[in-house]
C-alpha positions in Angstrom: 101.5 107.4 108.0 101.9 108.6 104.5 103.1 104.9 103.2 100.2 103.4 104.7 97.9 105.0 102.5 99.4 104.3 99.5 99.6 100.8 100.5 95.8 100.9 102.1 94.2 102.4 99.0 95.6 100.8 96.8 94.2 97.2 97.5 91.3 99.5 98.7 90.7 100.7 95.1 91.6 97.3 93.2 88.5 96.0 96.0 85.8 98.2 93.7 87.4 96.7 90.9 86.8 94.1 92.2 83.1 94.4 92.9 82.7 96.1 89.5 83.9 99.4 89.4 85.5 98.7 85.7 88.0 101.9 86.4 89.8 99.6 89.3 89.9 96.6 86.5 93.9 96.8 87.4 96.6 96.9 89.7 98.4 99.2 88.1 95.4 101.6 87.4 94.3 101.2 91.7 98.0 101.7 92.1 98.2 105.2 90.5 94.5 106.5 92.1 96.4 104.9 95.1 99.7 107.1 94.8 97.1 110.2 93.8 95.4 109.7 97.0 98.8 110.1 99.0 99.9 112.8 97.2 96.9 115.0 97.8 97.9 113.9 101.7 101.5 115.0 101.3 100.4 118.1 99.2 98.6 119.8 101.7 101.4 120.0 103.7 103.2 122.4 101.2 100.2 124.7 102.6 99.5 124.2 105.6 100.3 127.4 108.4 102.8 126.7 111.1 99.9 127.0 113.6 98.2 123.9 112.5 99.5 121.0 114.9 97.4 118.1 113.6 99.9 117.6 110.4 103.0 118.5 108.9 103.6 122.1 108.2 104.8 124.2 105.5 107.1 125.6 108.0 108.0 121.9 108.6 108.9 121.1 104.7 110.9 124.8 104.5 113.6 123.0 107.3 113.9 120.2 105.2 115.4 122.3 102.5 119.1 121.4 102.3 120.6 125.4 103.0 122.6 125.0 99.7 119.1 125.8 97.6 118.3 129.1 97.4 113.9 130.3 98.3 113.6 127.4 100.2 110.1 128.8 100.9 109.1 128.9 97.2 110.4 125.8 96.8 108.0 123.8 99.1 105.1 125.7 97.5 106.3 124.3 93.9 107.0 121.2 95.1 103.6 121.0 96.5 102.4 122.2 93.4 104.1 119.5 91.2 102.5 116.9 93.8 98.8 118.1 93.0 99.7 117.9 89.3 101.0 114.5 89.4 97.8 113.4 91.1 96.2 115.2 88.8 97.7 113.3 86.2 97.8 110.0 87.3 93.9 110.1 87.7 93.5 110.9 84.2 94.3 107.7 81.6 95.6 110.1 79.0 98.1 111.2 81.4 99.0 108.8 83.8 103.0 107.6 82.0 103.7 110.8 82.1 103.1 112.0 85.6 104.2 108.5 86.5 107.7 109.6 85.2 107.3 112.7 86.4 106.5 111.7 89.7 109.4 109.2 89.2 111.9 112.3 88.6 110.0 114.7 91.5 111.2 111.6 94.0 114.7 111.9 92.9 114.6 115.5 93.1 113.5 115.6 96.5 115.8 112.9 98.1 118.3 115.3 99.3 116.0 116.9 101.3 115.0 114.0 103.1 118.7 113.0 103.5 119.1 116.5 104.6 116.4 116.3 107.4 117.4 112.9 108.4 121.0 113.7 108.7 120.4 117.5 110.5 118.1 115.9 112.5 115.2 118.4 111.2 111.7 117.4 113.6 108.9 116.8 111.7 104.9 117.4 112.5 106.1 118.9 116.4 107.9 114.8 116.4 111.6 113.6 116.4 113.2 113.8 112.8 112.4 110.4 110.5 115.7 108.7 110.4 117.7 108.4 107.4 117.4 104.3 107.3 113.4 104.9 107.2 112.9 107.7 104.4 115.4 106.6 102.0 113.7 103.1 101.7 110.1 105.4 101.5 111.6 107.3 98.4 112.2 104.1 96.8 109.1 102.8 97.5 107.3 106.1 95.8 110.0 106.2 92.6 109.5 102.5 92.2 105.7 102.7 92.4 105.3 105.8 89.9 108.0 104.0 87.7 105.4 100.6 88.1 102.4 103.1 87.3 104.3 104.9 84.2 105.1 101.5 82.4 102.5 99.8 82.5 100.4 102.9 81.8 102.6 103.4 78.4 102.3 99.3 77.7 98.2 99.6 78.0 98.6 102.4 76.0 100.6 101.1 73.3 98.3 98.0 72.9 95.4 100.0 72.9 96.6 101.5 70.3 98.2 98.0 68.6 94.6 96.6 68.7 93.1 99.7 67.3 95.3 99.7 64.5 94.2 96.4 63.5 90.6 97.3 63.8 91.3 99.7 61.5 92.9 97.2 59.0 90.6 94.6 59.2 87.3 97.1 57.9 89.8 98.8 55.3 
């Protein structure tokens, strides 16, 4: 479910561009409100009490934790944490190459968990566990598509900053 709207807002978001909305002029710009989207979805879950049964729980993301990390419970609340920031900062122009290589290094950080859960064969959301051959191709999807974000938020920067600089010489 979580892919789907990444991939469903996105296009969803470069649509208003399309009709006008100036702030979905791009791909990569719908692509990174797209990402932001999804990761106020899987955010929740960091904080969401066991006796919720309509989404993954934090109890759910706590089993995930391989055993060899210590405050597996604090863990899921950071993580959750860093997720809000990174959609946080993807929203925000200034800030979008950095959380998009932040978000890039988050993904990394958190594959072993979802080799973990795959390979224990951890349930997830009161379901059977996601197998391994489906969430490893997911985490490449999301480092990939905040790697996309990041670069091309950094290359719109730097020519932004290219044509402002020749602006500037042009009335000196």
């Amino acid at each position: 479910m979580i892919p789907l709207v990444l991939v469903l807002a996105t296009p969803a978001f470069r649509a208003l561009g399309a009709l006008g909305v100036r702030r979905f002029a791009s791909w990569p710009v719908s692509a990174a409100h797209g990402m932001a989207l999804m990761l106020l979805f899987t955010a929740s879950a960091h904080f969401v009490p066991a006796d919720v049964t309509m989404m993954p729980t934090h109890a759910d993301l706590v089993a995930m934790v391989p055993p060899f990390l210590p405050f597996a419970d604090a863990l899921v609340y950071v993580t959750g944490v860093l997720e809000l920031l990174g959609a946080a900062g993807l929203v925000l122009t200034a800030t979008r190459w950095a959380a998009g290589y932040a978000l890039a290094a988050l993904y990394v950080a958190l594959l072993p968990a979802n080799i973990h859960a795959a390979v224990a064969d951890v349930p997830f959301d009161g379901g059977s566990a996601t197998p391994l051959w489906q969430r490893i191709p997911e985490q490449i999807l999301y480092l990939g598509w905040a790697l996309w974000v990041a670069r091309a938020a950094q290359v719109a920067e730097r020519s932004k900053r290219t044509a402002a600089e020749r602006k500037e010489e042009v009335y000196s």
